[in-house]
C-alpha positions in Angstrom: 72.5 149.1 171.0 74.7 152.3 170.3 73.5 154.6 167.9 76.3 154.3 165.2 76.0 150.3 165.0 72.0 151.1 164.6 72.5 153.3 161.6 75.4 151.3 160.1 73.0 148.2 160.6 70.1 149.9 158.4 72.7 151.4 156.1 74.1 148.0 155.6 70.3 146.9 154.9 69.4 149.4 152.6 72.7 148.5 150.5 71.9 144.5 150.0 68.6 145.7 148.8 70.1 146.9 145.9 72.5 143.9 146.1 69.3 142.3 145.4 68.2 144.9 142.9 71.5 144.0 141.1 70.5 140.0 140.6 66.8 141.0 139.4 68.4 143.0 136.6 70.1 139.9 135.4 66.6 138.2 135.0 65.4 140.8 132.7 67.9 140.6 130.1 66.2 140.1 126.6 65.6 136.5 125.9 68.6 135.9 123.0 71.3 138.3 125.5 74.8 136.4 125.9 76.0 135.8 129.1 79.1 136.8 127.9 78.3 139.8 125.7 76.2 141.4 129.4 79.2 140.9 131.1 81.4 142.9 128.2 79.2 146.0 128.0 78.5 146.1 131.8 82.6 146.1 132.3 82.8 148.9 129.7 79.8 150.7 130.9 81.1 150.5 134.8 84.2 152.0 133.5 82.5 155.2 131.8 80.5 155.3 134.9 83.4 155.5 137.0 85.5 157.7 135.2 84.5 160.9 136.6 84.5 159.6 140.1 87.8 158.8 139.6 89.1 161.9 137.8 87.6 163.9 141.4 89.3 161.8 143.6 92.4 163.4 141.4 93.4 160.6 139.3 94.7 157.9 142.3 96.9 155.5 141.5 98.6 152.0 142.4 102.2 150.1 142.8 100.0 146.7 142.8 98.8 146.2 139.2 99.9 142.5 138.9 97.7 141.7 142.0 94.8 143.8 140.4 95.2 142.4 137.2 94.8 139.0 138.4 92.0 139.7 140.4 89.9 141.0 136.9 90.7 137.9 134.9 89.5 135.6 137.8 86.9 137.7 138.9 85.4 138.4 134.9 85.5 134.8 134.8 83.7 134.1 138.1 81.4 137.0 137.0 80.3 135.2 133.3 79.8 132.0 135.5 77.5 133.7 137.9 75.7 135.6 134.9 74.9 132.3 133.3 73.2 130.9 137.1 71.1 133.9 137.4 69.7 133.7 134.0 69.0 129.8 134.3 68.0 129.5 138.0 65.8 130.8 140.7 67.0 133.7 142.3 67.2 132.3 145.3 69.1 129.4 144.8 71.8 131.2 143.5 71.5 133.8 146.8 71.6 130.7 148.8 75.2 128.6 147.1 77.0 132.4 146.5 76.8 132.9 150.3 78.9 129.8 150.5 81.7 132.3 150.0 82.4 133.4 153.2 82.7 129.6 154.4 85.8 129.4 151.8 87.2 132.7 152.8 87.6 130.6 156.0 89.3 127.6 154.4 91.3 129.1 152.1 92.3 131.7 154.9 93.5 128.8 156.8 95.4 126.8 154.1 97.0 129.4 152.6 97.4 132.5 154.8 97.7 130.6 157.7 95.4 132.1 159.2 93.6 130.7 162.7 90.3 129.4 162.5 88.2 129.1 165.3 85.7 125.8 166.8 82.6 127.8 165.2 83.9 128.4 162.2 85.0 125.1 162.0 81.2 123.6 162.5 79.9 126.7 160.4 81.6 125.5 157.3 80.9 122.0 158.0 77.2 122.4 158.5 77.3 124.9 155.5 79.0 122.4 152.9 75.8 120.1 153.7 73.5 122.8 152.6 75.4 123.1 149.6 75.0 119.5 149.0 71.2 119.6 149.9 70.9 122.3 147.1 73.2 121.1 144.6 71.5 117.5 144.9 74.3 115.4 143.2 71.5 113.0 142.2 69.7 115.5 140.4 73.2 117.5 138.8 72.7 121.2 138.2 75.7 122.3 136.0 74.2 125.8 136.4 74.5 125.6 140.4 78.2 124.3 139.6 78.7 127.4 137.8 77.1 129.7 140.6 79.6 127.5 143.2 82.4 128.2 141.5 81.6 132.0 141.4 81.4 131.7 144.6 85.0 130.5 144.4 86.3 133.2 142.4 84.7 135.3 144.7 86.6 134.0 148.0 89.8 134.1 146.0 89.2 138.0 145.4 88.4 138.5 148.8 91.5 136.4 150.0 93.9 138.5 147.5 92.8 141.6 148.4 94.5 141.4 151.3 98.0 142.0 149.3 96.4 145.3 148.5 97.0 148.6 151.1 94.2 150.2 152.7 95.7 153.2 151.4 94.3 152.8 148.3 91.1 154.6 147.1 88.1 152.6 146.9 86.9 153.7 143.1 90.5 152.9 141.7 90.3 149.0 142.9 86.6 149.0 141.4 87.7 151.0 138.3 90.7 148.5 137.5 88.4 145.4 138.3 86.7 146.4 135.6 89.2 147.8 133.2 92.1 144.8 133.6 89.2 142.2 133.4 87.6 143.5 129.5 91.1 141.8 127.8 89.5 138.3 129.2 86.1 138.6 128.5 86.8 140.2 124.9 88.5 136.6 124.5 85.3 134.6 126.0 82.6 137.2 123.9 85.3 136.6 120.3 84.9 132.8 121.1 80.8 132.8 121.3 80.1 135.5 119.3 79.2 138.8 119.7 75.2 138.0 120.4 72.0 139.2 121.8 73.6 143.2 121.6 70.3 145.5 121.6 69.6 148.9 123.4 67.6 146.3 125.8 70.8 144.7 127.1 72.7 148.0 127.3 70.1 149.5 129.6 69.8 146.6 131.7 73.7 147.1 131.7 73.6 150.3 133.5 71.0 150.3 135.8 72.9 146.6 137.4 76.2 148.9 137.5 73.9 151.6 139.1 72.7 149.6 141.6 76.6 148.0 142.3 77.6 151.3 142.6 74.4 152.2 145.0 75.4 148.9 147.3 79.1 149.7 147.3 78.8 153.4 148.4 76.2 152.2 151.4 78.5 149.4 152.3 81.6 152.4 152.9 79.2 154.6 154.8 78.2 151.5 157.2 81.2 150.4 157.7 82.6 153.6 158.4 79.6 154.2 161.0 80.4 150.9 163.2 82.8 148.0 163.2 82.6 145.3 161.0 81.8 142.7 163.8 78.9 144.7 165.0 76.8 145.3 161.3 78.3 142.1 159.4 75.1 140.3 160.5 72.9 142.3 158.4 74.9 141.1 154.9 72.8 138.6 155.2 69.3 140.2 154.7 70.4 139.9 151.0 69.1 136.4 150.8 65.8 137.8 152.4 65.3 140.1 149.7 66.1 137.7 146.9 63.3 135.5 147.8 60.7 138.2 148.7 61.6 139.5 145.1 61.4 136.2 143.6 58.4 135.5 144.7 57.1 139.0 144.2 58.7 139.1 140.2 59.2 136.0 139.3 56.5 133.6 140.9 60.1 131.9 141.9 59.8 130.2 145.1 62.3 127.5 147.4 61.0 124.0 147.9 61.5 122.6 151.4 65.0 120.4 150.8 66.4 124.2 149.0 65.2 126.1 152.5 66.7 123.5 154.7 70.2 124.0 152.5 69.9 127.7 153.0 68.9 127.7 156.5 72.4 125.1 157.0 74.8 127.8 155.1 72.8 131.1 156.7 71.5 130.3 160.2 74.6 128.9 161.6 76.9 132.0 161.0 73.9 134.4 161.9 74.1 132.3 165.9 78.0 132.3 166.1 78.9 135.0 168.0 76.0 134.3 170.8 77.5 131.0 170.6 81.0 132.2 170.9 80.4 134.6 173.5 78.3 131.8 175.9 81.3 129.5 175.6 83.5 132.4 176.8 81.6 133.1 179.3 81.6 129.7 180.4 85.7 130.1 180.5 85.9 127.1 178.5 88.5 126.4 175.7 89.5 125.2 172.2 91.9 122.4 171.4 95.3 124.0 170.0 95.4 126.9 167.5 91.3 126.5 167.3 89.7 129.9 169.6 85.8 131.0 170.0 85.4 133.8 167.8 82.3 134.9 165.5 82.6 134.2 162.0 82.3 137.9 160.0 81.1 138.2 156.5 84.0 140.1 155.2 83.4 143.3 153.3 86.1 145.3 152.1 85.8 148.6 150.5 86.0 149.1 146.8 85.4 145.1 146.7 82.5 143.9 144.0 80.3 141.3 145.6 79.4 140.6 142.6 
């Protein structure tokens, strides 16, 4: 394995670590904190916090603010939705249904961009929607595993409209307006419940989570500026690794078997897609029309808040 791909593998590690950081936070908010009132003075915090960045990368700016602009309203929603999961579930669970995102990128790619989607991805997202049943168990209803799926959804959608977005732009101003353009909406959601659970507990838990965004953002740049996404885009998923070793290690939270089958059915089969991709290529054979053998990558775009 070439050097770059090795560091931008460990760099890549290192970052979902404090991916994982970022969820624990969320579990120490004091017991009477609002969902909604977090997600307010994180937004305003992240802003401050970002500011100076901002002013010495000499003030960038953008002709896309209607694209940016909708991406804060859905994503402060999405954001409030997957607030609420954390402080109601496991850990893990919630690790487990948000990496269902990536299996809607691919869906929603191929709807509505048109885009080509491959045999693999195909049975990945097939195979992963079964998971998500197996942890969602519509028998036993979880409207807080709803809330983390939809997320999820918000999530994709982000990811998807990005795309309208030039590379050109700098990093800290997409992160900087996903913040900004998205207080208006959750002002709205924090005047409707209330302004509740505000205490010098919440607003330290505020800014170490945005520290630890910030931490994972600035290693995801540096590995995917070492290697290509293809090569390193494996190791997003040590996230879900971390979230149950700090579960367990925290929280006494732990997976029963059906929940680590559901996980292992949205996880495992995009981890084995490129072998799988590259020993049918090898073998020379081929897809039906407009499907092709490629491996599924976890998309991570610079500037973009996974969470």
């Amino acid at each position: 394995m070439q050097r770059p791909v090795v560091i931008g593998l460990i760099l890549l590690i290192v970052g979902n670590l404090f991916s994982a950081f970022y969820d624990v936070s969320i579990k120490w908010l004091p017991d009477d904190a609002n969902a909604a009132t977090f997600l307010l003075v994180r937004q305003i915090t992240s802003v401050f916090m970002l500011l100076p960045i901002w002013l010495y990368a000499q003030r960038p700016m953008t002709t896309h603010i209607s694209v940016h602009l909708w991406r804060a309203n859905i994503g402060s929603v999405g954001a409030l939705f997957l607030i609420i999961g954390l402080m109601a579930l496991p850990l893990a669970t919630v690790s487990s249904l948000f990496y269902s995102a990536p299996l809607m990128i691919i869906l929603m790619g191929y709807w509505f961009l048109k885009e080509r989607i491959t045999t693999g991805q195909v049975f990945c997202t097939l195979l992963g929607f079964v998971g998500i049943v197996i942890i969602l168990r519509p028998s036993e209803m979880n409207w807080f595993g709803l809330a983390v799926l939809f997320s999820a959804f918000t999530f994709a959608v982000n990811q998807l409209t990005l795309k309208k977005v030039p590379n050109t732009e700098h990093p800290v101003l997409t992160l900087m307006l996903y913040n900004l353009l998205g207080i208006p909406a959750t002002l709205l959601i924090t005047a409707f419940q209330g302004l509740q659970g505000f205490s010098w507990g919440l607003l330290s838990i505020a800014l170490l989570s945005n520290a630890f965004l910030l931490i994972y953002h600035w290693f995801c740049v540096l590995a995917y500026r070492k290697a290509q996404a293809s090569d390193i885009a494996i190791a997003e998923y040590t996230g879900l690794l971390f979230i149950v070793f700090l579960g367990w290690l925290l929280f006494d939270e732990w997976l029963d078997s059906l929940s680590w089958l559901g996980a292992a059915l949205i996880v495992l089969p995009s981890l084995f897609l490129p072998w799988i991709g590259m020993l049918i290529a090898k073998s020379g054979r081929c897809s039906v029309e407009g499907l092709l053998v490629e491996p599924l990558i976890l998309e991570s775009v610079e500037g973009e808040p996974k969470r």
